[in-house]
KELO-666196 format. One record per residue (C-alpha): residue number from 0; residue in one letter; x, y, z. Coordinates in pm, whole numbers, plus 32768, in hexadecimal, padded with zeros to 4 digits. Layout:
KELO-666196
@i->NUM aa->a x->X y->Y z->Z
...
//
This chain:
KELO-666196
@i->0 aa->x x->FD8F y->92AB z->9E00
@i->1 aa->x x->FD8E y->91E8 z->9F4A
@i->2 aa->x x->FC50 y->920F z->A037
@i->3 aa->x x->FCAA y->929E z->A193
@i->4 aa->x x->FBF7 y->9217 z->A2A0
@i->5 aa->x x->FAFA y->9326 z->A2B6
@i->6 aa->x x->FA83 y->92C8 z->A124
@i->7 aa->x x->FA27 y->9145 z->A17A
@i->8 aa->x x->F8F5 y->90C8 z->A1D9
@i->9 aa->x x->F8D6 y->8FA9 z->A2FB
@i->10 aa->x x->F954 y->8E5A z->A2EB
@i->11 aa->x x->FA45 y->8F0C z->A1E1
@i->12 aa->x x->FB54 y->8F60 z->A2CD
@i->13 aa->x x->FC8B y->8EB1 z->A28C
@i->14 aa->x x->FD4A y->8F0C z->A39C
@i->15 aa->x x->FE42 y->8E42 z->A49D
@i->16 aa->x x->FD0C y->8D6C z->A549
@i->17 aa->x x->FC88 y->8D10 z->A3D5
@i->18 aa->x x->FD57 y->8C19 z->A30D
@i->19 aa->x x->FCB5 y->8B9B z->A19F
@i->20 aa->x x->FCDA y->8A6E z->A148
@i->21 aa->x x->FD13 y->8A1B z->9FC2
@i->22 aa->x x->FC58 y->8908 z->9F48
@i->23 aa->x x->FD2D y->87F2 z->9F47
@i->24 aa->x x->FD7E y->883E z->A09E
@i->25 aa->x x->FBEF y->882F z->A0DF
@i->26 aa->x x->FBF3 y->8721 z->A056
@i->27 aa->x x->FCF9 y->8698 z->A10C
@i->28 aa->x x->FC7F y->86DE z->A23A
@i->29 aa->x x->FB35 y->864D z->A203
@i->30 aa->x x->FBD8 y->84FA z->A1A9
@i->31 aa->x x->FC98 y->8515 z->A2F5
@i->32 aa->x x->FB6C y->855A z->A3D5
@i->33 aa->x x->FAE3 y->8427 z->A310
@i->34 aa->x x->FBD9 y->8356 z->A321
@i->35 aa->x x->FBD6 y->83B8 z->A4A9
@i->36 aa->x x->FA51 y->838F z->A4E9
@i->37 aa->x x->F9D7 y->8299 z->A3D8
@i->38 aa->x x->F8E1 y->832C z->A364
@i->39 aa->x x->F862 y->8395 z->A1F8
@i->40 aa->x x->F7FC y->84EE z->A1A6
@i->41 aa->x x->F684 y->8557 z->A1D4
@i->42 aa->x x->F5D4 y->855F z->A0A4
@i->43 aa->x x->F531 y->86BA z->A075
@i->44 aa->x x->F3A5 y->86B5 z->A093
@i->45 aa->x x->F318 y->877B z->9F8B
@i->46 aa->x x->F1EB y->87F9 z->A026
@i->47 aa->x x->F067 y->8847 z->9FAC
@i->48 aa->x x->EFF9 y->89BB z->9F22
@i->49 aa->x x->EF31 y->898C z->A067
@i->50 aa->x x->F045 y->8938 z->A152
@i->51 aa->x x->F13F y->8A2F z->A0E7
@i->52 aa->x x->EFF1 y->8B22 z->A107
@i->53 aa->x x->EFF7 y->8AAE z->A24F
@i->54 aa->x x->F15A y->8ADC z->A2C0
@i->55 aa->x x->F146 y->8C3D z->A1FB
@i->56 aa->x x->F058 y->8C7B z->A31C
@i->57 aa->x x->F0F3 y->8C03 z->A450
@i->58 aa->x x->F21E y->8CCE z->A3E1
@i->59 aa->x x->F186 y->8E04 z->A3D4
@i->60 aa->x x->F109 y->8DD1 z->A507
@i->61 aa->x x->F21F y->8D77 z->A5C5
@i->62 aa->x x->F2E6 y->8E95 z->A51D
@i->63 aa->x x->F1AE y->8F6A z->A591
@i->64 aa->x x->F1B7 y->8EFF z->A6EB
@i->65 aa->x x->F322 y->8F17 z->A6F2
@i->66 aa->x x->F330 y->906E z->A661
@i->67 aa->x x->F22F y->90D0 z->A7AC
@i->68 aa->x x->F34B y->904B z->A8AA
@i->69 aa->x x->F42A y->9112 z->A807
@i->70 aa->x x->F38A y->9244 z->A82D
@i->71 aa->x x->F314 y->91ED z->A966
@i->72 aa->x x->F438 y->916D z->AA13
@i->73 aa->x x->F572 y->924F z->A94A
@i->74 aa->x x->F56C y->93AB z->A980
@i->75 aa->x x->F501 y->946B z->A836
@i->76 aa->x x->F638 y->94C0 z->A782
@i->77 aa->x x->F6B8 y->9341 z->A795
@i->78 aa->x x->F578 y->92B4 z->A751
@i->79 aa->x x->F573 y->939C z->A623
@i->80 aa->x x->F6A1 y->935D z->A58E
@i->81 aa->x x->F66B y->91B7 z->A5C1
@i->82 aa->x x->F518 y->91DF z->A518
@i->83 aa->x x->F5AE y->92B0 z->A3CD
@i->84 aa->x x->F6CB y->91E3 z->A3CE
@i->85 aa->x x->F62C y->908E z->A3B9
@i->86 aa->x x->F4F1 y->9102 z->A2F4
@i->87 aa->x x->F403 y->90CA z->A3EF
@i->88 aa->x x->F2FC y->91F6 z->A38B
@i->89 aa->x x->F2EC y->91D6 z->A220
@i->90 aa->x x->F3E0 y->9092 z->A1C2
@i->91 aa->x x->F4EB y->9133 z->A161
@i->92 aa->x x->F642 y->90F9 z->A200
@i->93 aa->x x->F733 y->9228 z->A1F3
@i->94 aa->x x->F88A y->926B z->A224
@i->95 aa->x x->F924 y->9348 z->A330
@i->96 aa->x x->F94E y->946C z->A26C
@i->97 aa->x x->F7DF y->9467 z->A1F0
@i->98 aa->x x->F774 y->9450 z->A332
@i->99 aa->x x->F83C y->9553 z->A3C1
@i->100 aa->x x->F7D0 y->962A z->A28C
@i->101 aa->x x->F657 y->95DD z->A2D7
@i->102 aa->x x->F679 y->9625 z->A45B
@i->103 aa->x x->F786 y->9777 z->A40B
@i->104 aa->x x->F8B9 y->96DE z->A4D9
@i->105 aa->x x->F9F7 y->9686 z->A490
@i->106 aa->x x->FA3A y->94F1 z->A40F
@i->107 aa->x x->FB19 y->94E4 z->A562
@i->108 aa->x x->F9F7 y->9536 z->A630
@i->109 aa->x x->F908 y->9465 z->A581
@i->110 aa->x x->FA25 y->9334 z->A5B2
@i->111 aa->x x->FA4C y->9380 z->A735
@i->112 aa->x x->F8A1 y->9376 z->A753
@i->113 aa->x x->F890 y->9227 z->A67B
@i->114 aa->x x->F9D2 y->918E z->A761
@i->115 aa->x x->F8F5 y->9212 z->A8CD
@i->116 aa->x x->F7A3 y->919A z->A840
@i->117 aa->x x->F843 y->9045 z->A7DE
@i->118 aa->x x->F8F7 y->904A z->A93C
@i->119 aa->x x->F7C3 y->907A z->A9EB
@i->120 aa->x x->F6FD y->8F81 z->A934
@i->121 aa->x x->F806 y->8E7F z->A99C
@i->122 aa->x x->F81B y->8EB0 z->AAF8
@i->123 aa->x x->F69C y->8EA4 z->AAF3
@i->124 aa->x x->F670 y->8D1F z->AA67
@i->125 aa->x x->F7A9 y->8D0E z->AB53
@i->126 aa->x x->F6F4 y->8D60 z->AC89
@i->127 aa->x x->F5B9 y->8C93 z->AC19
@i->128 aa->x x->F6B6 y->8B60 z->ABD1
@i->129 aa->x x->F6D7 y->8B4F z->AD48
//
């Protein structure tokens, strides 16, 4: 049974915009933009218990502070849909259906709030860009 878009979660959406890339052509790719810039992959740093303690914290901090310009600068239905759908409350991302299940709307409204709250928060770093 396919998904519909209301049934995916974010960053699952495989619509026109997204394109997957197989492996090979990952790979691919990567040897081109080597090839291009000369340089080696990164090696990954594994990090301490400490340090990933660490960024653990910083994250939930920024995802706190981030979570209090949301409510503070979206008005309430928006800001509520952004923070079910990405899990900000309790970690756990949702898909469009859940959250329009949660909040009693229809998926289609929950969509068109996601798409204005997303809208706004563009032409916000927009505006500060300049």
């Amino acid at each position: 049974m396919k998904k519909d878009r209301y049934d995916l979660l974010p960053g699952e959406y495989e619509g026109k915009k997204t394109k997957k890339l197989t492996a090979k052509q990952s790979e691919a790719e990567e040897e081109l933009l080597r090839a291009i810039f000369g340089e080696e992959p990164k090696p990954r740093i594994e990090l301490t218990p400490e340090q990933k303690a660490d960024q653990a914290k910083r994250e939930k901090r920024f995802y706190k502070e981030f979570e209090a310009i949301l409510l503070d600068r979206l008005p309430h239905l928006e800001a509520q849909v952004v923070l079910l759908r990405f899990g900000f409350e309790d970690g756990k991302q949702r898909t469009l259906r859940e959250v329009a299940e949660i909040m009693e709307i229809e998926p289609e409204h929950a969509e068109r709030l996601e798409r204005l709250a997303r809208r706004q928060m563009w032409r916000r770093m927009a505006q500060k860009r300049t």
